[in-house]
C-alpha positions in Angstrom: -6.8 -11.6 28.5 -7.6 -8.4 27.3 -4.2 -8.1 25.3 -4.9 -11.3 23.7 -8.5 -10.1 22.5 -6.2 -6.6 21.2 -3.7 -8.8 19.4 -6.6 -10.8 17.7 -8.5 -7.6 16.9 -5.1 -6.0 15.8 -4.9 -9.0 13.1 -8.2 -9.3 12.4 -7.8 -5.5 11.0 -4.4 -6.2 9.0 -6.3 -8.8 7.0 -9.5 -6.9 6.1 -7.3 -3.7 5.7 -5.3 -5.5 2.7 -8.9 -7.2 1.4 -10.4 -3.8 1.5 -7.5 -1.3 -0.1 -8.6 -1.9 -3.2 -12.3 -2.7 -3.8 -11.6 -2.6 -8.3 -9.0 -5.0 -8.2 -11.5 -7.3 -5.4 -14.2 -6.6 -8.1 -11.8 -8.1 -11.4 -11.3 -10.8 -9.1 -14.7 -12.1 -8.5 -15.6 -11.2 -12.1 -12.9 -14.2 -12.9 -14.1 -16.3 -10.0 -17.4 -16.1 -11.8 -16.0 -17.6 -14.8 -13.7 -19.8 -13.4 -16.7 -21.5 -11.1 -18.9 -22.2 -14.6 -17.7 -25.6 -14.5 -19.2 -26.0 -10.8 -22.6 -24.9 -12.8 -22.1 -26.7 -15.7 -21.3 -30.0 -15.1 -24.4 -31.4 -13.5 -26.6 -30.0 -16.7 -23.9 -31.3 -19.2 -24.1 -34.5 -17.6 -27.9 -35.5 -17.5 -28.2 -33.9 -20.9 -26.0 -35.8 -22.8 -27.4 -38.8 -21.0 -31.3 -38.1 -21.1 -30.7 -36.1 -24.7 -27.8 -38.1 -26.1 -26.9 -41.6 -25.4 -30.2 -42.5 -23.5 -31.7 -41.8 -27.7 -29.0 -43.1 -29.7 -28.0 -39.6 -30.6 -24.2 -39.9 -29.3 -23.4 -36.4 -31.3 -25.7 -34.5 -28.8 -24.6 -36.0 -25.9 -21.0 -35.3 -27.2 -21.9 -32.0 -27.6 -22.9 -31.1 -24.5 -19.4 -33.1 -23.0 -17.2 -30.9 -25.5 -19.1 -28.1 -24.2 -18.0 -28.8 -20.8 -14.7 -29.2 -21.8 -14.6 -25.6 -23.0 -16.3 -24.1 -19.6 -13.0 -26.5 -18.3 -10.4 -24.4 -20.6 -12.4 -21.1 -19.8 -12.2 -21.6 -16.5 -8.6 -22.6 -16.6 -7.5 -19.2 -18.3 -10.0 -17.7 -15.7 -8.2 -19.6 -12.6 -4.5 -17.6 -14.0 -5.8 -14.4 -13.6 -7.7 -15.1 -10.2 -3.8 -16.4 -9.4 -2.1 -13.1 -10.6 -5.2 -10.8 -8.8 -5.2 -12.8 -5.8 -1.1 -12.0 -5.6 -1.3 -8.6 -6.4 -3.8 -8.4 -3.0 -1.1 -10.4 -1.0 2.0 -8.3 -1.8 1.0 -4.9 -0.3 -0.3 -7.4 3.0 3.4 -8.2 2.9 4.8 -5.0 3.0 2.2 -3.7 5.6 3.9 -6.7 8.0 7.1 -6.0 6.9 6.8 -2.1 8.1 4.4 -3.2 11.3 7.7 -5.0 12.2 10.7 -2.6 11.7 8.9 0.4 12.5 7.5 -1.8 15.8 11.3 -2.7 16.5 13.0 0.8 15.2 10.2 2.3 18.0 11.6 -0.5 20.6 14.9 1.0 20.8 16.8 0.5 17.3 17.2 -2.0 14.6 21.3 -3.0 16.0 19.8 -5.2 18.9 16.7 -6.8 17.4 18.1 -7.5 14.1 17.9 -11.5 14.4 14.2 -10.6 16.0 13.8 -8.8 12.9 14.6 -11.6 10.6 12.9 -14.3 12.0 9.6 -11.7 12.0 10.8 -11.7 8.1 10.4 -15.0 8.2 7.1 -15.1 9.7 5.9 -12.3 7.6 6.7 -14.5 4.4 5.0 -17.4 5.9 1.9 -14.9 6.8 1.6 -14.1 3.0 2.0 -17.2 1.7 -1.2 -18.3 4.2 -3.1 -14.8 3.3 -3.1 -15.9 -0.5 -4.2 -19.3 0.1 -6.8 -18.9 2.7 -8.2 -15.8 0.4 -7.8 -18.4 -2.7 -9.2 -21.3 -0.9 -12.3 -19.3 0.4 -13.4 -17.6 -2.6 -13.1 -21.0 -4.9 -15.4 -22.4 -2.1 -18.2 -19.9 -2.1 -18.0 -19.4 -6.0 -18.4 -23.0 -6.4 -21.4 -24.0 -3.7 -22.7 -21.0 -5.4 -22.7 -22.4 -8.8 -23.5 -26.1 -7.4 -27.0 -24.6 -5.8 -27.8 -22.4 -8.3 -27.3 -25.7 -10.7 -29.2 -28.0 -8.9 -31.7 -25.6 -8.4 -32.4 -25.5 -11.8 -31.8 -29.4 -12.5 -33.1 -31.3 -10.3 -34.9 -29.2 -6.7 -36.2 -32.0 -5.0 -32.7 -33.1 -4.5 -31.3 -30.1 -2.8 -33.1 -31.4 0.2 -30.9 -34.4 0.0 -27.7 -32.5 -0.7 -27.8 -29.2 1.3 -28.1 -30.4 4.9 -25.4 -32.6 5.7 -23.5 -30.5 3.6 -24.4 -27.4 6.2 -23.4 -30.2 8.9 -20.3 -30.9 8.0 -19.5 -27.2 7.4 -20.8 -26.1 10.6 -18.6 -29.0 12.4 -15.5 -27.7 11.0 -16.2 -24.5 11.3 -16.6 -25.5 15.2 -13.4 -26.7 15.3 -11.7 -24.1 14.1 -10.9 -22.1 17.5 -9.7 -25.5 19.0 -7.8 -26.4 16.0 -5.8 -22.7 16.1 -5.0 -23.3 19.7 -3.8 -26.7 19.3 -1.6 -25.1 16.2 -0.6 -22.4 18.7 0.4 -24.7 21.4 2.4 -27.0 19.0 4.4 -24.1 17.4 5.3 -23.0 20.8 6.3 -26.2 21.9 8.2 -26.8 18.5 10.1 -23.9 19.3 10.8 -23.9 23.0 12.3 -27.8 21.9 14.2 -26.0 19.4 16.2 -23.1 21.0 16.9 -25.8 24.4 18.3 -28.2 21.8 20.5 -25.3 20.1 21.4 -23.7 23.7 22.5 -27.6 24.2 24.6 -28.1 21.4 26.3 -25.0 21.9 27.3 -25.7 25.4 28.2 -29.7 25.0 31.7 -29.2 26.8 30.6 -27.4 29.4 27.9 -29.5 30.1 30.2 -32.6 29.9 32.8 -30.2 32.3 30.3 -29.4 35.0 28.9 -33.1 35.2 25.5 -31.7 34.4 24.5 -34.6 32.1 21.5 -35.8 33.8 20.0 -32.3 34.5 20.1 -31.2 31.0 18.7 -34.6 29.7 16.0 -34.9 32.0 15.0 -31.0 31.0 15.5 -31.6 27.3 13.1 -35.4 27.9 10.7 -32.9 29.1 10.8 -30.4 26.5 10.6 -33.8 24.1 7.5 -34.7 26.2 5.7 -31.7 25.7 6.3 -31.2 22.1 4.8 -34.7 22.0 2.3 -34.0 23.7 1.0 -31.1 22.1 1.5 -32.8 18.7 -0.9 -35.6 19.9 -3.3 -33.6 21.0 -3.2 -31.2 17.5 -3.8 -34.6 15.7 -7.0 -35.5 17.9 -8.6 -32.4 17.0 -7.2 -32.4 13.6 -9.6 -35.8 13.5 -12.8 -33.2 13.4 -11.5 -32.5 10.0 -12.0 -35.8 8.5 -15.1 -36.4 9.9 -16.8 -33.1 8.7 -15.4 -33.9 5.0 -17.2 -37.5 5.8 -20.8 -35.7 6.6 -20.6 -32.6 4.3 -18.9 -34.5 1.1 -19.6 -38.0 0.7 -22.8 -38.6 3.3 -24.7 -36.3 0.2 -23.4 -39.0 -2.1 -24.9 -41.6 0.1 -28.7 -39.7 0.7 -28.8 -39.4 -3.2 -28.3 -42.9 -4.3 -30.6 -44.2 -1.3 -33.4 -41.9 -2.2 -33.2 -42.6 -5.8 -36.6 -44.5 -6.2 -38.2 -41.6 -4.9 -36.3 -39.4 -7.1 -37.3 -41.4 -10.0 -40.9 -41.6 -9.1 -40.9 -37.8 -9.1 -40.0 -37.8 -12.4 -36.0 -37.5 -12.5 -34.9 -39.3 -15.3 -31.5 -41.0 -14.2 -29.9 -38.7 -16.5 -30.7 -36.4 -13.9 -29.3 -38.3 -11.1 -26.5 -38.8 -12.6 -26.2 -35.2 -12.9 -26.8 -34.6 -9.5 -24.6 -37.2 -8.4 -21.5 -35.7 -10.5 -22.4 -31.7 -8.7 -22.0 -33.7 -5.5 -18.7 -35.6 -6.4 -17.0 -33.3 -8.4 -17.5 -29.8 -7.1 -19.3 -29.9 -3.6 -17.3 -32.4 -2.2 -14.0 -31.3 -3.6 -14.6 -27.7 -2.9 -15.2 -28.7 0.8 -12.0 -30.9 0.6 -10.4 -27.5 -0.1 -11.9 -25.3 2.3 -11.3 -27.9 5.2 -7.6 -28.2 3.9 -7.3 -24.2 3.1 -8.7 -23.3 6.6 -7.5 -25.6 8.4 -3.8 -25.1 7.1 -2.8 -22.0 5.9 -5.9 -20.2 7.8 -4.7 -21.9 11.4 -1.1 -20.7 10.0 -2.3 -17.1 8.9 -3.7 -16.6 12.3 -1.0 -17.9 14.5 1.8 -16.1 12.4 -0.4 -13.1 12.2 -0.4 -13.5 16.2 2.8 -13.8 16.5 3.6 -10.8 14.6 1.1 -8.5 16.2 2.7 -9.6 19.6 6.0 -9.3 18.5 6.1 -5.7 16.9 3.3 -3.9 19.2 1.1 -1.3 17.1 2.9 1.2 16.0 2.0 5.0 17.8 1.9 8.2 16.5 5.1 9.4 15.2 7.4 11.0 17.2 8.1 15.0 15.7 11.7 15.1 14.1 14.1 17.9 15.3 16.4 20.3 13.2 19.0 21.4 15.6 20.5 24.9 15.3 24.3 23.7 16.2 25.4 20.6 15.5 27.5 19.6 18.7 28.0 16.6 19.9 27.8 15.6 23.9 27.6 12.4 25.7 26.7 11.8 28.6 26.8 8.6 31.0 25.5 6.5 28.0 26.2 3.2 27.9 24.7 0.7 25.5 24.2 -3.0 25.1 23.6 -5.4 22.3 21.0 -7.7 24.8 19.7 -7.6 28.1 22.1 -10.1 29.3 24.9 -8.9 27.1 28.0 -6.6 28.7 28.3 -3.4 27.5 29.9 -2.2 24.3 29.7 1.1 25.5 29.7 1.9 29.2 29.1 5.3 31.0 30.6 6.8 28.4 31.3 11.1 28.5 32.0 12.8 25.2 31.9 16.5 24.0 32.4 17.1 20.3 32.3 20.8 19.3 30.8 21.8 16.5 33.1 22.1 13.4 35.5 19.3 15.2 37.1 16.7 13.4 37.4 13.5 15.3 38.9 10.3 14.8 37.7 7.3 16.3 40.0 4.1 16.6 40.4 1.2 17.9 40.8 -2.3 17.7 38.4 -5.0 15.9 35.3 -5.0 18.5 36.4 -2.2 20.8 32.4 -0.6 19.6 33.6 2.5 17.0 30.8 1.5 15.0 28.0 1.3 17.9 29.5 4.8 18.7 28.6 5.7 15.4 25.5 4.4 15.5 24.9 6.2 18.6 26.0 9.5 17.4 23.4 9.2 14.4 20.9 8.1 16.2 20.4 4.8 14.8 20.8 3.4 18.2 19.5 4.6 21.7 21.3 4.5 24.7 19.7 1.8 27.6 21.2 4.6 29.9 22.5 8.5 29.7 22.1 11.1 26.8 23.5 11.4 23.3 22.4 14.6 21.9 23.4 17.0 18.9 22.9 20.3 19.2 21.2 19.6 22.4 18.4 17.2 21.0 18.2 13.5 21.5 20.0 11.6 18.4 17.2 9.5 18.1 15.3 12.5 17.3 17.2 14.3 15.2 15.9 15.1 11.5 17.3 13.2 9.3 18.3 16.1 7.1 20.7 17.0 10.2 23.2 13.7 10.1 24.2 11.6 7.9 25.9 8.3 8.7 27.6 6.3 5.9 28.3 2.6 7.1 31.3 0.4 5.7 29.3 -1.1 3.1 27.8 1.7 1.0 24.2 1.2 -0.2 23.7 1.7 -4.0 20.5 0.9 -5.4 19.2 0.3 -9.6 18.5 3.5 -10.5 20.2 6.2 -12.7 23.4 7.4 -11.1 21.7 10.8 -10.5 18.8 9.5 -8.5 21.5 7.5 -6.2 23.5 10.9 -5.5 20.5 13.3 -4.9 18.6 10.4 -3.0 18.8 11.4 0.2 17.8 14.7 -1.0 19.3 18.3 -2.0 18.3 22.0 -1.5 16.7 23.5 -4.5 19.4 25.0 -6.2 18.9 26.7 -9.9 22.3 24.9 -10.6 22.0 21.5 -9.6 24.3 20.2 -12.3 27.0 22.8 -11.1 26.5 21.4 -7.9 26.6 18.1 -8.6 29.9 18.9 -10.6 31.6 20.7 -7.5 30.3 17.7 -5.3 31.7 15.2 -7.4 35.3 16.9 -7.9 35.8 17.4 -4.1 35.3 14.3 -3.5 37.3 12.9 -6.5 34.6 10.9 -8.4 34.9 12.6 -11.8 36.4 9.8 -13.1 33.6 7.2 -12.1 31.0 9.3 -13.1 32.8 9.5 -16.7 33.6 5.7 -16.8 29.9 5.1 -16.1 28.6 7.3 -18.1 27.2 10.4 -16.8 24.7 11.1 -14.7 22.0 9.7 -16.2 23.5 6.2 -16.4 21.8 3.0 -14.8 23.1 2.0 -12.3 23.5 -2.1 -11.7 24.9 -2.3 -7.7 26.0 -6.2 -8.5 28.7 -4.8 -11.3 30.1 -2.2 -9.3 33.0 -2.9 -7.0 33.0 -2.0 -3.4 35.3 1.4 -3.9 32.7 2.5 -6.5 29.6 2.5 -4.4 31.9 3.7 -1.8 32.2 7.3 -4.0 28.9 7.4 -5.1 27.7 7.0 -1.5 30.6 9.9 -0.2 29.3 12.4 -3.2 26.1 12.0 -1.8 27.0 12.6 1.5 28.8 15.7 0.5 25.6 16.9 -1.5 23.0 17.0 1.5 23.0 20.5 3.8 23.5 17.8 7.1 26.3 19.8 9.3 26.8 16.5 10.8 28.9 13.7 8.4 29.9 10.8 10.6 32.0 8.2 8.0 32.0 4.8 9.6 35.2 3.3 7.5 33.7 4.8 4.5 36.9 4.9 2.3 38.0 1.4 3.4 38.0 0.7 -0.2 39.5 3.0 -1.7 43.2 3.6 -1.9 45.0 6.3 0.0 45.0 9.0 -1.9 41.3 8.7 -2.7 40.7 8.3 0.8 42.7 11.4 1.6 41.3 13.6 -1.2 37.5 12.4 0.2 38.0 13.0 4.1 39.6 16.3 3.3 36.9 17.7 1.4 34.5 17.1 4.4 37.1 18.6 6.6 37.0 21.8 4.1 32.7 21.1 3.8 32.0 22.6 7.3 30.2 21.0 10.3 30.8 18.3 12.7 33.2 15.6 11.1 33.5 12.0 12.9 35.5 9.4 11.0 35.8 5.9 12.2 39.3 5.3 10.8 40.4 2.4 8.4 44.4 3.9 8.5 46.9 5.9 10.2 46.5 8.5 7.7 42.7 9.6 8.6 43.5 9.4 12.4 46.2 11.8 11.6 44.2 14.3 9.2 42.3 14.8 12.3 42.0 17.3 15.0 41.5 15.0 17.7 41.6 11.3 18.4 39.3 9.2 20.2 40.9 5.6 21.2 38.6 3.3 22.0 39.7 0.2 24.1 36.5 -2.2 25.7 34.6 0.2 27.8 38.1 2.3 28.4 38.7 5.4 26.0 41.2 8.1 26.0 41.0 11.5 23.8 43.9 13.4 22.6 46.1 14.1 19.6 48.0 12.1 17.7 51.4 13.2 19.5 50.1 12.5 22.5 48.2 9.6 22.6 51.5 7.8 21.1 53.0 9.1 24.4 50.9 8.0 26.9 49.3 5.3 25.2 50.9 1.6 24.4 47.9 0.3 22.5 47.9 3.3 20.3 51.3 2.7 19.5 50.8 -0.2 19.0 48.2 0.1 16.5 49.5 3.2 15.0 52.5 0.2 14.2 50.5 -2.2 12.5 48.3 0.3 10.6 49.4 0.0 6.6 48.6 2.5 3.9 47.9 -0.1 1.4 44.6 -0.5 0.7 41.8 -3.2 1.6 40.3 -5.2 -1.2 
């Protein structure tokens, strides 16, 4: 109980956080509220004047004038609802990207990103679903208030004695929504969890139809998938009987007004209302109040019931984030593994499994294997991107995980490029002031052998579109700027795949000749070769030695180093 109550109070404080970062643009937005609601005002005045001033005295140019002057408040109000629109999605944007970071920091803090990736995109999903709500509830709720405000205020000043009539089973019906709300969420909640739980048994289902139909388990899985099918129904049925409230609180606050109005007309009349007046009255009630409730009740009781249960689910999902954990700069940069052994899933086997490693420091190790055999989790583990479920993988004697970043640097197959001038993509993971950055950026760039895509691009100062440049182009630009950060550790997870041999061999020898710790996850026999030592990796099995003698006393390694080509991958 009390974690629900902490998971309610957690989203109750991501909402008002993104209302309340930034009070000037709040301000612009209730500035065009205010002008988009002077219709509301308007239209009960423009009425009953160009009634009782107008038509009612043969004078049809008055009472046209007052109905061209509501058609202008209509086209103000338009230009003013565009801007509400574009304000009210500037607010929602920065709500998204304080989910989106609650989520992968939540899950990066959980253990690492590799496991909970499809957790992390169907948060994504969530997230999007959460912003969409946040802009209509916050929409839906300020049209309401701005409007009842501008109703009041205009009956007020037309016609008092029929507020009486108008403003208490408006209240009612308001109140009797708002009373629903609570049981409307939980029936929301309850039928999202039933949708889903009837979702992943029929996908577990499908997926196993043979060996279901194998095992004679039939009637088992049909009668638990009828009751999975019953309970979604269920819950359905019982989200449409509260859903009923809704309808009946739009009855009382919209349309019993209409009704208290046009019974107590004699007595309006007899007060001296004109039925210009009540006209008037009548078209406040009809066209704003009752429409503007119409939108609250289907705002609120949509995309608010949405924004809470996805905001729930979110909160649950990716618990609050802690204080950061202090980063560590290791003074040697050696590698040592101990007894780790890592899974993709509780229920998963292991990719790696009580694995024992030393790299020295200034080694250069290979790391092959076939499709699967976990080079790349090994990677991953090395960098710290993932955390063992058991045993120790430190550098320089501190945990991976922990390491600051500006003491590894991991570069996966698919090199990241983003739009940007070509400079900003090589010194983005940053550089030590140096009075000669160009000179180092030139010495970078000829090690690794990118002088001629920096000249085809255009220099340094060239923008950079990722979508035009081919896979071996981001592949250098990501290499240079690798070779440009002071990180003694360089682990290149099939970095070169793209490029041809040479290229490849020109690049891994320059970080052989860089200093540090080198780890290549090779794409050929050539890197495995250039390398000190070689780490075969076979399942959970792996064996360390050179090249001579791993062909010796290993048949899968000769058997791979016989199918390996030189020819490069496109």
């Amino acid at each position: 109980m009390k974690a629900l109550v902490r998971r309610r109070q957690a989203a109750r404080g991501v909402f008002w956080r993104a209302l309340g970062r930034e009070p000037r643009r709040l301000a612009a937005i209730g500035f065009w509220s205010v002008l988009e609601a002077a219709p509301a005002f308007l239209i009960g005045h423009a009425v009953a004047r160009a009634i009782e001033d107008g038509f009612a005295r043969a004078e049809p140019a008055t009472g046209l004038a007052w109905l061209a002057a509501l058609g202008v408040a209509w086209l103000v109000g338009a230009v003013a609802a565009r801007q509400v629109v574009l304000g009210v999605a500037a607010v929602a944007e920065p709500f998204r990207d304080d989910l989106l970071t609650h989520v992968v920091e939540g899950t990066l803090n959980r253990g690492g990103a590799g496991r909970d990736s499809a957790a992390v995109a169907r948060a994504t999903l969530q997230v999007e679903l959460a912003r969409d709500a946040f802009a209509a509830v916050v929409t839906t709720v300020r049209g309401f208030v701005f409007t009842v405000a501008g109703v009041v205020l205009g009956l007020a000043t037309l016609a008092p004695q029929a507020l009486a009539l108008v403003l208490p089973p408006f209240a009612a019906g308001l109140g009797l929504f708002l009373a629903s709300l609570p049981a409307l969420a939980r029936g929301q909640r309850a039928f999202l969890l039933a949708d889903e739980r009837l979702a992943d048994e029929m996908t577990a289902t499908a997926g196993g139809l043979r060996d279901i139909e194998a095992c004679g388990l039939r009637e088992p899985v049909a009668a638990r998938l009828d009751r999975q099918v019953r309970a979604q129904a269920a819950a359905a049925r019982a989200l449409a009987r509260v859903t009923a409230a809704r309808t009946a609180a739009l009855a009382v606050g919209g349309w019993l007004p209409v009704v208290l109005v046009l019974a107590g007309t004699p007595r309006l009349l007899d007060a001296g209302l004109g039925p210009g007046v009540i006209a008037g009255t009548l078209a406040y009630v009809t066209q704003s109040l009752a429409p503007a409730l119409g939108g609250l009740v289907q705002g609120l009781g949509v995309s608010g019931i949405r924004l809470a249960a996805t905001l729930g689910r979110i909160v649950a999902s990716a618990p609050p984030i802690g204080p950061p954990r202090p980063r560590i700069r290791p003074s040697t940069c050696d590698v040592r593994l101990s007894a780790v052994t890592f899974a993709y899933g509780p229920h998963s086997a292991p990719v790696v499994d009580r694995l024992d490693l030393a790299i020295p420091e200034g080694d250069h190790l290979a790391v092959v294997g076939p499709s699967g055999a976990g080079k790349s989790t090994l990677a991953a583990l090395v960098s710290g991107m993932l955390r063992p479920d058991t045993g120790e993988a430190l550098v320089g004697g501190v945990p991976a995980d922990r390491l600051d970043p500006a003491a590894r640097v991991l570069i996966p197959q698919e090199a990241y490029v983003f739009r940007g001038t070509l400079m900003e993509n090589l010194i983005a993971l940053g550089t030590p002031d140096a009075p000669d950055l160009a000179g180092k950026l030139d010495e970078a760039v000829a090690a690794v052998g990118a002088r001629e895509l920096v000249d085809e691009l255009g220099g340094y100062e060239a923008r950079l579109d990722p979508a035009a440049l081919s896979a071996g182009q981001r592949q250098l630009i990501a290499l240079v700027r690798a070779y440009l950060t002071p990180a003694p550790l360089v682990i290149l997870d099939e970095a070169t795949c793209h490029l041809d041999p040479a290229a490849e061999a020109r690049a891994e020898t320059a970080f052989a000749r860089r200093g540090g710790t080198l780890v290549v996850v090779a794409h050929r026999l050539t890197s495995a070769l250039r390398a000190r030592r070689i780490l075969l990796m076979d399942g959970t099995r792996v064996t360390i030695g050179t090249h001579d003698e791993l062909i010796r006393t290993s048949p899968l390694y000769a058997d791979l180093a016989g199918h390996w080509h030189p020819e490069p991958v496109s």
